[in-house]
C-alpha positions as CSV (number, residue, x, y, z in Angstrom):
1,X,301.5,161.8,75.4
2,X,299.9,163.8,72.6
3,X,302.2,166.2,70.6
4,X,301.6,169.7,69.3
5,X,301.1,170.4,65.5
6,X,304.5,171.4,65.6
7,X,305.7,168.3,67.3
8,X,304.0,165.8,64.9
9,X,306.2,163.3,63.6
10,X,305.6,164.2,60.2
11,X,306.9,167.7,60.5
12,X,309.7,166.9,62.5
13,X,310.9,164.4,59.9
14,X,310.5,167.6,57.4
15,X,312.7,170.0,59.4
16,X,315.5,166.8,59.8
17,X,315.5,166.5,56.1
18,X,315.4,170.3,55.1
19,X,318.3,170.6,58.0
20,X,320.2,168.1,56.0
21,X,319.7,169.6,52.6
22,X,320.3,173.3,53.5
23,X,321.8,175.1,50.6
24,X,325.2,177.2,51.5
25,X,323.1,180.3,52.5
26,X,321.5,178.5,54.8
27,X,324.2,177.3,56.1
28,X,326.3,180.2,56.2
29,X,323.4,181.8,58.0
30,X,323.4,178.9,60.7
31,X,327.2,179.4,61.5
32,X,326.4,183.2,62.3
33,X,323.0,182.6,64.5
34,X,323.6,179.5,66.7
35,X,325.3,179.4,69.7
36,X,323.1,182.3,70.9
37,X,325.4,184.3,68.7
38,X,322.9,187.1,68.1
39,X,322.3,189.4,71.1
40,X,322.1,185.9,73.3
41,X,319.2,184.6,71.1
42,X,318.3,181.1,70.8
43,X,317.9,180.2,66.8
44,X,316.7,177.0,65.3
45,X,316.8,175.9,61.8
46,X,313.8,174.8,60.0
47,X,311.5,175.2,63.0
48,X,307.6,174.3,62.3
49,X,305.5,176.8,63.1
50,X,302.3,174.8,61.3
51,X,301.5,174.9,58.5
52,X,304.9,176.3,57.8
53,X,308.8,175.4,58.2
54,X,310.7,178.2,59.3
55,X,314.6,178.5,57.9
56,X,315.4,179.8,61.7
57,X,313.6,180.9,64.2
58,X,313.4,182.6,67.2
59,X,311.2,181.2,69.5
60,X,311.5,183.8,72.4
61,X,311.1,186.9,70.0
62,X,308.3,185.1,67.4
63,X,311.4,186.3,65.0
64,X,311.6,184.7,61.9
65,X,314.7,184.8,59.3
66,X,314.2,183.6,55.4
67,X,316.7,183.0,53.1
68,X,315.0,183.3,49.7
69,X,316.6,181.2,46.7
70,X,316.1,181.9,43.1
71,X,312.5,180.7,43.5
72,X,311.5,183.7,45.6
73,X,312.2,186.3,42.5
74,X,309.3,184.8,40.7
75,X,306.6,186.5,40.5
76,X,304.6,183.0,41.8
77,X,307.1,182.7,44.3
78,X,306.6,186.3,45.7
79,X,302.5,185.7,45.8
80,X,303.7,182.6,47.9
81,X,305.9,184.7,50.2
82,X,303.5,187.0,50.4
83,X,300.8,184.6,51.7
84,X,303.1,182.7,53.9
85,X,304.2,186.4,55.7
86,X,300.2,187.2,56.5
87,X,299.6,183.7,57.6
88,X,303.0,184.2,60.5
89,X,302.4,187.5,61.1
90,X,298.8,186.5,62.1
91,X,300.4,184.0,64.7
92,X,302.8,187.2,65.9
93,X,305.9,186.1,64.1
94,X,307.9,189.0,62.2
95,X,309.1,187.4,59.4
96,X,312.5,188.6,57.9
97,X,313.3,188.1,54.2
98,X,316.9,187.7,53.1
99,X,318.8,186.9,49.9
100,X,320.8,184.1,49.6
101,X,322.5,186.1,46.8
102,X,323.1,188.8,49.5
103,X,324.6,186.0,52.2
104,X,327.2,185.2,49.5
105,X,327.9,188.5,48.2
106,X,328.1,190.6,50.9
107,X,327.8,188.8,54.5
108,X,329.1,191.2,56.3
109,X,325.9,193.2,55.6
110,X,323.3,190.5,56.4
111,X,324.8,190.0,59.4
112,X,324.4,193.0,60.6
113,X,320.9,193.5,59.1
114,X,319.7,190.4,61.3
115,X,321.7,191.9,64.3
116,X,319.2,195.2,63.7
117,X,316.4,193.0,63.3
118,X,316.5,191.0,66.6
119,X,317.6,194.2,68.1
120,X,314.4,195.8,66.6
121,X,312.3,192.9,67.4
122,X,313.5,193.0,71.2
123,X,312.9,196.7,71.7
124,X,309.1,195.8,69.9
125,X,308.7,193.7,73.0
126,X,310.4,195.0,75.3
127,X,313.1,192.0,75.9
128,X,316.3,192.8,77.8
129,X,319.7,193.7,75.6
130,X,322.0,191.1,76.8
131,X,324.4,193.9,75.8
132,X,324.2,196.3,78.7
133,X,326.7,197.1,80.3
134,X,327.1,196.9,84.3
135,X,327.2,200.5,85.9
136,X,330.5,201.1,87.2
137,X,330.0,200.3,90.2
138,X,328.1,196.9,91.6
139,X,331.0,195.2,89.8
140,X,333.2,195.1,92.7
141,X,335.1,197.6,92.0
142,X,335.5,200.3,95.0
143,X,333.7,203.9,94.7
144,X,336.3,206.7,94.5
């Protein structure tokens, strides 16, 4: 069977060894978007999406989080981002830039950026909120 670009072997063994050398905003990031955490959306870390490895991606909502390191504040860096951002938002990916400064120094306020953006990205596209409430009644409950 033939695998995708983003299946190759070769990028997969690039996302196993990111995964395992993740940095602690990274990881702090992965403890609050797995599990389908965020509005009951599917993350993965370091996800290829060729030519590029994602920090974490959502598949369903072509939404992508990055947590920019020291690197990032150079001006090189920022020419880098830059081109990496046009090349995804080519493929329909909305690419979301974050600090790693910001993950350790305030958390609480990354987190609830990313909950705005998948919350943003899934009114873009029109996706269900998981977080609807039933009406009243259909629940079981008798009408008064």
């Amino acid at each position: 069977m033939k695998r995708s670009a983003a299946r190759a072997r070769d990028a997969i063994e690039f996302a196993r060894d990111q995964r395992a050398a993740a940095n602690e905003f990274a990881q702090a990031v992965w403890q609050w978007v797995r599990h389908r955490k965020i509005c009951g959306q599917k993350f993965r870390r370091e996800y290829p999406v060729p030519p590029y490895t994602a920090d974490f991606c959502c598949v369903e909502l072509k939404l992508i989080l990055e947590i920019d390191g020291a690197e990032h504040l150079t001006e090189t860096g920022q020419q880098r981002d830059r081109v990496r951002d046009e090349g995804l938002a080519g493929q329909g990916y909305r690419v979301a830039r974050i600090s790693g400064f910001d993950v350790v120094r305030d958390g609480r306020q990354v987190l609830e950026r990313i909950v705005q953006e998948v919350k943003r990205r899934m009114k873009e596209l029109g996706a269900p909120s998981p977080l609807t409430p039933l009406p009243e009644t259909g629940r079981g409950e008798k009408e008064k």
